[in-house]
One Martini backbone bead per residue (centre of mass of N, CA, C, O) as a GRO file, in nm:
protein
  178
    1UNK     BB    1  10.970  10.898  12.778
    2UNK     BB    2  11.099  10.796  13.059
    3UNK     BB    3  10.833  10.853  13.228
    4UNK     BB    4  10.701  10.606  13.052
    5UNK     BB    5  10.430  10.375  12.930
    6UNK     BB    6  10.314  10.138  12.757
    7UNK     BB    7  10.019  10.033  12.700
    8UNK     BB    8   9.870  10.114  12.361
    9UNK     BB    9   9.673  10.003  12.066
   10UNK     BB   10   9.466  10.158  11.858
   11UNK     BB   11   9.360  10.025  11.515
   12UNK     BB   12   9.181  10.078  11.238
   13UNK     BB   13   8.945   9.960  11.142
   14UNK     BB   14   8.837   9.779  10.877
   15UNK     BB   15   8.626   9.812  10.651
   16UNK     BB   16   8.496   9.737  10.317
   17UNK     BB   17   8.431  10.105  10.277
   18UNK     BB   18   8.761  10.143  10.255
   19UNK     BB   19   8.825  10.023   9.978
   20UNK     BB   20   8.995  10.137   9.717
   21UNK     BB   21   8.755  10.000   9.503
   22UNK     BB   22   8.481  10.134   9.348
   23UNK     BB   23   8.549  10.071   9.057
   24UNK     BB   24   8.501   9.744   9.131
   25UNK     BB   25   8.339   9.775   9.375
   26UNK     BB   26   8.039   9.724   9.536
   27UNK     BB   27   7.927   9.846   9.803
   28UNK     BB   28   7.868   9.600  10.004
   29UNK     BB   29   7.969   9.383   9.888
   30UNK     BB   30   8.039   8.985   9.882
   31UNK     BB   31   8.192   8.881   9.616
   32UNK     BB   32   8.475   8.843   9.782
   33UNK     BB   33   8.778   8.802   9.923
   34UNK     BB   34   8.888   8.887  10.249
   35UNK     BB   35   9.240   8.933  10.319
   36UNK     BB   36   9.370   9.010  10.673
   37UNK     BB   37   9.708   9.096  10.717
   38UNK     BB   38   9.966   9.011  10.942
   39UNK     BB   39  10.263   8.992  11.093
   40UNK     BB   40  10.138   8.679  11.224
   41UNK     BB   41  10.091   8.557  10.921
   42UNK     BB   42  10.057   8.244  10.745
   43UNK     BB   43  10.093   8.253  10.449
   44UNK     BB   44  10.078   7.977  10.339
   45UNK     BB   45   9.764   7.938  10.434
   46UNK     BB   46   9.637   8.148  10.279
   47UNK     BB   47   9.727   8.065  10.030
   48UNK     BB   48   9.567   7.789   9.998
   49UNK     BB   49   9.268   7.909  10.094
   50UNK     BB   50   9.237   8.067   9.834
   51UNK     BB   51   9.293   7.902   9.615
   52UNK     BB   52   9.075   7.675   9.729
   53UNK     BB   53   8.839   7.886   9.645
   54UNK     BB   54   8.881   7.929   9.398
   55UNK     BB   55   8.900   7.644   9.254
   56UNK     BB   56   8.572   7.626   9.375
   57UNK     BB   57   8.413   7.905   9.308
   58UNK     BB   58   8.344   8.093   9.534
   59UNK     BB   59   8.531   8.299   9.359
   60UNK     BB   60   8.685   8.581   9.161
   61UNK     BB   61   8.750   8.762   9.407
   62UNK     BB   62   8.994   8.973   9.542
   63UNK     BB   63   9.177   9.124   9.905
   64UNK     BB   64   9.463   9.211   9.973
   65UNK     BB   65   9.564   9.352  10.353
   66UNK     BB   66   9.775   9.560  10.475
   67UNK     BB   67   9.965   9.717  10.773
   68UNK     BB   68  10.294   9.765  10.852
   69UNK     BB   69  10.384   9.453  10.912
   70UNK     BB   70  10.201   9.335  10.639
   71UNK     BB   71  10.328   9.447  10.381
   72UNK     BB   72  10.492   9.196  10.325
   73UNK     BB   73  10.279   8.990  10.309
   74UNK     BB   74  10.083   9.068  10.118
   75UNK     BB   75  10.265   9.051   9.880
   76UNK     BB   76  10.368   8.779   9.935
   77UNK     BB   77  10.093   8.648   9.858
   78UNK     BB   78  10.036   8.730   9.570
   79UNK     BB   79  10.318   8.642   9.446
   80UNK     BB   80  10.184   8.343   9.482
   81UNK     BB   81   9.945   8.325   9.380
   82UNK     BB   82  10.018   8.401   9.095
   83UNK     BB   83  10.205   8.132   9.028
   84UNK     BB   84   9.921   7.947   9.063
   85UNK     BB   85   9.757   8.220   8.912
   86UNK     BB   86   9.581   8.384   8.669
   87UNK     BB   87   9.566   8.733   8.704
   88UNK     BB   88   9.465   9.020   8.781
   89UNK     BB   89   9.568   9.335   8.876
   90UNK     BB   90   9.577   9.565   9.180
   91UNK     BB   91   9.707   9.854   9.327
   92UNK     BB   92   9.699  10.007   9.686
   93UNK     BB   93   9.733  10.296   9.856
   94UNK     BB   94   9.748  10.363  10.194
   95UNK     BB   95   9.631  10.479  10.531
   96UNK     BB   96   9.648  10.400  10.892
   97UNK     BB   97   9.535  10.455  11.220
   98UNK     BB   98   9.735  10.511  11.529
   99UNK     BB   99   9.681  10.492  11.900
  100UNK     BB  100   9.952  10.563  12.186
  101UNK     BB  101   9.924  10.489  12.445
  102UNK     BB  102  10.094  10.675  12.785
  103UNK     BB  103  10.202  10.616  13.077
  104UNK     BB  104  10.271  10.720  13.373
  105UNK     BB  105  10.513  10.681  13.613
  106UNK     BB  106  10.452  10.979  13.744
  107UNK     BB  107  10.294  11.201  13.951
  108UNK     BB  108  10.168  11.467  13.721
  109UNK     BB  109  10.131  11.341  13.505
  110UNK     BB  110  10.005  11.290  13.128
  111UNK     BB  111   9.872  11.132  12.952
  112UNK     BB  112   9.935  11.030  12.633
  113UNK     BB  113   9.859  11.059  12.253
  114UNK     BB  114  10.009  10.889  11.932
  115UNK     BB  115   9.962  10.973  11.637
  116UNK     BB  116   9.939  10.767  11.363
  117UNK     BB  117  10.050  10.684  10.974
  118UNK     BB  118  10.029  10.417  10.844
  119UNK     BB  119  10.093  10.213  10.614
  120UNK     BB  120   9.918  10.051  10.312
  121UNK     BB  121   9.765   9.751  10.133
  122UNK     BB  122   9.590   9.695   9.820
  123UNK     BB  123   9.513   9.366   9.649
  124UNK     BB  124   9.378   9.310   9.357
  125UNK     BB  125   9.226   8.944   9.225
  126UNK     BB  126   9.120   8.849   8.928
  127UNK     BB  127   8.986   8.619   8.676
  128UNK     BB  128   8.847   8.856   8.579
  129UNK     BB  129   8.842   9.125   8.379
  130UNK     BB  130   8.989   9.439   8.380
  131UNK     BB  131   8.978   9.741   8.329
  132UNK     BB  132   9.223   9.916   8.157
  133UNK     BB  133   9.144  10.199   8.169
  134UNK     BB  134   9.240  10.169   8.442
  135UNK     BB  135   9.468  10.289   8.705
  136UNK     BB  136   9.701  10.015   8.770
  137UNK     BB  137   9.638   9.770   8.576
  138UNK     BB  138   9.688   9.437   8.520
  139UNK     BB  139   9.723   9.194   8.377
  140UNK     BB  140   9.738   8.903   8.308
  141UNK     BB  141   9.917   8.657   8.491
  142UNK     BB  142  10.160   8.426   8.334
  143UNK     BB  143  10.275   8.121   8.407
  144UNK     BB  144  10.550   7.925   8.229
  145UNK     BB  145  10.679   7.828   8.492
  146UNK     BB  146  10.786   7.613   8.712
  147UNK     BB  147  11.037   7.562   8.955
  148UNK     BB  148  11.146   7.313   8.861
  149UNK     BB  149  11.209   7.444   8.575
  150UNK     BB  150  11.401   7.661   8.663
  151UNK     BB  151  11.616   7.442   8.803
  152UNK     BB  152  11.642   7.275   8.559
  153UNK     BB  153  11.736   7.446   8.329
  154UNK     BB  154  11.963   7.596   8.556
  155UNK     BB  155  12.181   7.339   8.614
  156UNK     BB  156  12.374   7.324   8.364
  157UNK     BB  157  12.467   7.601   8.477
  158UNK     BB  158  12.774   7.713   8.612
  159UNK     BB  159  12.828   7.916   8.753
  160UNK     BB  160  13.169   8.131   8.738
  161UNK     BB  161  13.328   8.157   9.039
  162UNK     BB  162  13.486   7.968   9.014
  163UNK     BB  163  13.657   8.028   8.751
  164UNK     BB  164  13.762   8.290   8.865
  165UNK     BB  165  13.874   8.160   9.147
  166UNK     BB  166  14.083   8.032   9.010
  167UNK     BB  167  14.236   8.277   8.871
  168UNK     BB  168  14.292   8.402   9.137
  169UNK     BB  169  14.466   8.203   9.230
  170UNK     BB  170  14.693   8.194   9.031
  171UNK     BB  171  14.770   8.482   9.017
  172UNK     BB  172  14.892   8.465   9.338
  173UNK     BB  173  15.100   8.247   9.267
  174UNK     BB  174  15.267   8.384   9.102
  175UNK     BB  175  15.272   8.651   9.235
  176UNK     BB  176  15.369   8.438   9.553
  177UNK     BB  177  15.531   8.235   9.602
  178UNK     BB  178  15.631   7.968   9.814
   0.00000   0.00000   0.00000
């Protein structure tokens, strides 16, 4: 590849008819608001404008989708809204075509184009009940503490390694007179 450069890529657009939720959302439905998480999405936003449809009722059902750089975003998106509402959720994984071209940088070389199949993930979350009895199903996920109770209530323990630092300094004190 030495004698080539990158020129581009071209990632396999998603339409709704590709969602692999077919038991749940009907070919062609409207009915969903469907987020697709990019590397350079803002998760803070996406998650405001999400959480801000449930609660106008825009929505009962929601669809977030990533793939290559965007799967840890996808994930970190539902993970947070999660805490912020209780929803039913199905995880699927899938993956999606990426076709890179290279020119060649000298003359008599011929274009190159390497196709590859990067992984993807898609996040259904429902504020209604999901038929419990398909494949992959989770319960609504209810959050009893809110962050501030969590290290409310943490905050009174001490941490531990201070006093073992203490003891091992104590223990090389002994063991090493100055």
């Amino acid at each position: 590849m030495m004698h080539y450069s990158k020129a581009e890529n071209l990632e396999q657009e998603l339409t709704i008819n590709d969602l692999p939720f077919d038991d749940f959302i009907p070919k062609n439905s409207k009915n969903f608001l469907w987020m697709q998480v990019k590397g350079g999405t803002k998760v803070r936003n996406v998650v405001e404008y999400v959480h801000s449809s449930l609660n106008k009722g825009e929505y009962r059902m929601l669809v977030w989708s990533g793939s290559g750089g965007g799967v840890i975003k996808t994930i970190s998106c539902a993970e947070i809204l999660k805490q912020q509402q209780p929803l039913y959720q199905v995880t699927r994984m899938a993956y999606t075509d990426v076709e890179e071209y290279w020119k060649p940088q000298i003359n008599g070389l011929e274009e190159i184009i390497v196709k590859r199949r990067i992984p993807a993930i898609h996040i259904l979350m429902s504020i209604d009940k999901l038929n419990e009895n398909i494949e992959g199903v989770v319960k609504r996920f209810q959050n009893s503490n809110t962050r501030t109770d969590f290290w409310r209530d943490n905050q009174k323990q001490q941490p531990k390694f201070h006093s073992a630092a203490a003891s091992m300094k104590s223990s090389i004190d002994k063991a090493h007179p100055h």
